[in-house]
N, C-alpha and C positions, 0 to 999 in steps of 0.2 A: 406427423408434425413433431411428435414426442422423442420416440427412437429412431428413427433413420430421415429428418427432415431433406434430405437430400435425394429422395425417392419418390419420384411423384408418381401421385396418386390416378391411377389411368379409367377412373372411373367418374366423368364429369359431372355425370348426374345428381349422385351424390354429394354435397357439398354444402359449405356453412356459411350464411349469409356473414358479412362483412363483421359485424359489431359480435358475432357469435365465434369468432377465429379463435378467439385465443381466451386462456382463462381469465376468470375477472377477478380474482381476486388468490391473496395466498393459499387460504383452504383448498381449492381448487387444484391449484399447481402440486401442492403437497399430495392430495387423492391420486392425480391421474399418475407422478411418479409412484403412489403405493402401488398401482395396478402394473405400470410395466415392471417393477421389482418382480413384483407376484408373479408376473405370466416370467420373469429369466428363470425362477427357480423353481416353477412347475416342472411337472411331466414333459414324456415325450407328446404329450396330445392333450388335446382341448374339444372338449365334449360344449356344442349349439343346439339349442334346444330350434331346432331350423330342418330346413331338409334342400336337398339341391337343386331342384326346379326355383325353389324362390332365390335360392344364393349364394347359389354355386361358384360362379367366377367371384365373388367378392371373397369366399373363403377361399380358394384357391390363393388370392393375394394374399390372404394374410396371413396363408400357410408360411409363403414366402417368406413376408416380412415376418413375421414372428418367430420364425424356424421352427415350429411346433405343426402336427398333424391336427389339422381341424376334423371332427367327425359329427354329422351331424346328428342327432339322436330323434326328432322329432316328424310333425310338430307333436308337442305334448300337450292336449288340452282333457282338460275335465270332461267327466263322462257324464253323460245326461242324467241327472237324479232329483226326483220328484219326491219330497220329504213331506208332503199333505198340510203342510204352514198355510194357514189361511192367507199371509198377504199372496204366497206363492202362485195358489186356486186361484184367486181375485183375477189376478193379474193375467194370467193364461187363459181363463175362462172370457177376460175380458177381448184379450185377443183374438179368442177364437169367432169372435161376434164380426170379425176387418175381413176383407176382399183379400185371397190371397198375394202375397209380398207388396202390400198397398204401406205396410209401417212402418217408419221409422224408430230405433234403439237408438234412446241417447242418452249416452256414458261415460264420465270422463274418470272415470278407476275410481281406485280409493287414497292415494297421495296427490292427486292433481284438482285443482281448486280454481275456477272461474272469480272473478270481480265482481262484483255487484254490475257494473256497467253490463260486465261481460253476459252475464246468467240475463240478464234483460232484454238485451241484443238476440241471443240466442231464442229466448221466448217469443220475441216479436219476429222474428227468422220460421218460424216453427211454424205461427200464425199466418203468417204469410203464405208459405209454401201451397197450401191445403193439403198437406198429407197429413195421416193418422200418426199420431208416435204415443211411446212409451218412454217417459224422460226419470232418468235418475237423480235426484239433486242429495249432495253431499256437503257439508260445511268442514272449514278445519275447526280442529279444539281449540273451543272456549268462545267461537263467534257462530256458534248455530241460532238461526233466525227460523220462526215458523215458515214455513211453505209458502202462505197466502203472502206474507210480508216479502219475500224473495221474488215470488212471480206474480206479485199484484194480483188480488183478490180479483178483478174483472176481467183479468187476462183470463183464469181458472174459469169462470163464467162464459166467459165470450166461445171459449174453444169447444165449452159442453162434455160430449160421449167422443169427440174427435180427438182427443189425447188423455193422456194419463198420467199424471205425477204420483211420484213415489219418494218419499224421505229415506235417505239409507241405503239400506242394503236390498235386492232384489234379485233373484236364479237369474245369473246373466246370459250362461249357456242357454238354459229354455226358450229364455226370450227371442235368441240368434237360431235356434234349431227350429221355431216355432214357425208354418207354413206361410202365416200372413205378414214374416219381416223381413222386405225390401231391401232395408239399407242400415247404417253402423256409422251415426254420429258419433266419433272416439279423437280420444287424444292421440291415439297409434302407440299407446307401452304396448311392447313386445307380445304380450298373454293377447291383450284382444284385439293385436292383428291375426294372429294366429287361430283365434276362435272365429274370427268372421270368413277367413279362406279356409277352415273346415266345414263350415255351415254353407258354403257361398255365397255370403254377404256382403255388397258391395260398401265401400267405404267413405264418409263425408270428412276429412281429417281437418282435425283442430289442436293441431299439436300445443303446448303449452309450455315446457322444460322438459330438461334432463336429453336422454337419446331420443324424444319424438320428432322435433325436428329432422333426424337422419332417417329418424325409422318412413317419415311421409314422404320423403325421396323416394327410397323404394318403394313404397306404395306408387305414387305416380309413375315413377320408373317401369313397372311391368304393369301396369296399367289396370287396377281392381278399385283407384279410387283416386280422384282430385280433391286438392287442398282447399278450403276456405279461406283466401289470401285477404292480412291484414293488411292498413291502408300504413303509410310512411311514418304514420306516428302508432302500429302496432295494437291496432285497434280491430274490432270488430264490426260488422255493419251486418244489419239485419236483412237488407236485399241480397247484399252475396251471399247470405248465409241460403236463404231461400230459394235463389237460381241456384246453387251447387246443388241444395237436398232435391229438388224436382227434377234437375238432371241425374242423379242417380235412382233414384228410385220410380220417376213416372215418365221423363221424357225421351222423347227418342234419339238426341245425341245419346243419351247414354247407354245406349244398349253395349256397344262394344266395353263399356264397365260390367256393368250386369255377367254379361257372355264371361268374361276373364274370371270372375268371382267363379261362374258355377265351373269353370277349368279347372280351378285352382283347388276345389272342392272333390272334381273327380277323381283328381289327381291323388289325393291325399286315401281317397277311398279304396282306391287300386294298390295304393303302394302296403296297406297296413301295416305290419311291423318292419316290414323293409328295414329300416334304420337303426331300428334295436338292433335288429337280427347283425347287424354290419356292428353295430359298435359292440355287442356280444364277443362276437371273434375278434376286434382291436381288443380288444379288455385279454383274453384267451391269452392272443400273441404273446401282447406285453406280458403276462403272469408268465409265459415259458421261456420268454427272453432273459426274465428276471432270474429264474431257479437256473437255467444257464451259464448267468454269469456269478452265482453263488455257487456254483457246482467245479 
């Protein structure tokens, strides 16, 4: 839209709802032209923390358009590590008590922030469902609220030993490696799509800003996870929320999500450094192209 609006985009799937086309304000226009400045006076190449089963023909285009060598390098996810932190124990030991991939993980990062409405919605979504979960709740600075005041002291009650809240911070890998978690309530940033299609974890998306909106295209696009679709006025609702979670993780439309996740999984397991190994020798190249043309 930015550098060559006269090139269309031959990938439909992907795409920006109406009101999300275009920047909304100066800051915005000023960022996205620092980024195309950046990418004309980079390298010959540009290093995706991605691999080509999941995105391949789209780096292909933007080989193109960018004139630049995309290489993917990944994906790169954090390696399993068990620090003996008592909330760490609690929590894994807790899980370990659940019916194999019967849980739900719900996480929306650490820069992305639900509404009060929203975090309600969600909880009553949760309740609904009857699947187990492990919910993370996270506040921005300066409006952290207790626990029981965010999700109503009787919600906490009602649900009992059938879920688990956690303020903060929590082993997010564990939780996704962990044999009794089904499914991956996320906003879709980039890191924990990536950790749920290593783990093969199927995905409930809840995008919120930034690139997650693009990133839950491709999620639905190869098929590991459907959206939680808001209604016209960009809301949430506690029943869709809860038909999407039981269709991924317990019902039998969802099996062909399930099936894709654990593809996506083997895939990753098969390939293991595959992609350094390739971007090792682009790095190689380029270092002898260089002494080349200094020579």
């Amino acid at each position: 839209m930015f550098s060559k609006p006269d090139i269309e985009f031959p990938f439909p799937e992907i795409h920006l709802n109406p009101n999300q086309r275009a920047p909304r304000n100066k800051h915005d226009i000023a960022e996205m032209r620092r980024r195309i400045e950046s990418t004309k006076i980079s390298c010959k190449m540009m290093l995706f923390n991605s691999f080509r089963e999941l995105e391949g023909k789209y780096n292909d285009y933007l080989s193109i358009l960018m004139e630049k060598k995309i290489i993917p390098t990944g994906p790169l996810v954090q390696e399993i590590i068990i620090d003996g932190d008592h909330k760490d124990v609690e929590i894994l030991q807790w899980l370990g008590t659940k019916d194999e991939q019967s849980t739900v993980f719900v996480s929306f990062g650490s820069e992305s922030f639900l509404s009060k409405e929203e975090r309600e919605e969600v909880a009553h979504g949760l309740e609904l469902s009857g699947v187990s979960f492990v919910r993370i709740v996270r506040f921005p600075a300066g409006e952290r609220i207790e626990v029981e005041e965010a999700l109503l002291a009787e919600f906490l009650r009602r649900i009992g030993e059938r879920g688990k809240v956690v303020e903060g911070w929590a082993p997010h890998v564990q939780i996704l490696a962990h044999p009794s978690t089904g499914g991956f309530v996320s906003h879709c940033g980039w890191n924990s799509i990536l950790e749920s299609l290593k783990f093969g974890i199927p995905i409930v998306a809840m995008p919120i800003h930034h690139n997650q909106p693009f990133n839950v295209k491709l999620v639905e696009a190869v098929g590991f996870g459907p959206e939680v679709k808001r209604d016209e006025n960009t809301s949430l609702d506690r029943e869709n929320i809860a038909h999407v979670i039981r269709k991924v993780v317990v019902d039998e439309e969802g099996a062909d999500v399930r099936t894709k996740a654990r593809e996506f999984s083997e895939i990753i397991r098969r390939k293991g450094d595959e992609e350094i190994d390739g971007l090792v020798k682009e790095l190689l190249q380029l270092c002898t192209e260089g002494k080349l043309l200094q020579n």
